[in-house]
C-alpha positions, 0 to 999 in steps of 0.5 A, a space after each residue: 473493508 479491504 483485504 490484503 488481496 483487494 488492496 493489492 490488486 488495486 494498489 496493481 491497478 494504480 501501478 499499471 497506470 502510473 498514478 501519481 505517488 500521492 494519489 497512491 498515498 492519499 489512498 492508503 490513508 484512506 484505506 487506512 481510515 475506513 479500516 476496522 479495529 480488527 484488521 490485521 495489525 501488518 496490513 495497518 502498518 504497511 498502509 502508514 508506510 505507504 501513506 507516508 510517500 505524502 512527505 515528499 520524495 525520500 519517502 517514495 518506494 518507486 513502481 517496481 517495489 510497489 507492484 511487488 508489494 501489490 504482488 505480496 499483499 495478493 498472496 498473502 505473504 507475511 512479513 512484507 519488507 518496506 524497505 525503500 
């Protein structure tokens, strides 16, 4: 089961490697999948929000938003903006 941390240190890794966003997305909705009923309910969320980047391009948060979401998920932070 992935944590926020691990999640975001991933999520920085695919980052660094610019990989394709639908890559990036079909990977949370994985994560998303895999995940238990006792996740916390945020995490669950930002993992939709990312998996929706499949839609197409308006719903893509670039690099630099996703390496500082990567960044916030690690710390821990709460409350995590998704705006896009």
């Amino acid at each position: 089961m992935y944590t926020r941390a691990r999640f975001g240190k991933e999520l920085k890794e695919r980052v660094s490697f610019q990989e394709d966003i639908r890559k990036i997305a079909a990977w949370a909705h994985e994560v998303y999948i895999e995940g238990s009923p006792d996740q916390d309910v945020e995490f669950l969320r930002i993992l939709l929000i990312l998996n929706k980047m499949e839609d197409g391009p308006e719903f893509s948060i670039c690099f630099k938003r996703l390496n500082e979401i990567a960044d916030d998920l690690i710390a821990g932070k709460r409350n995590i903006n998704m705006d896009y």
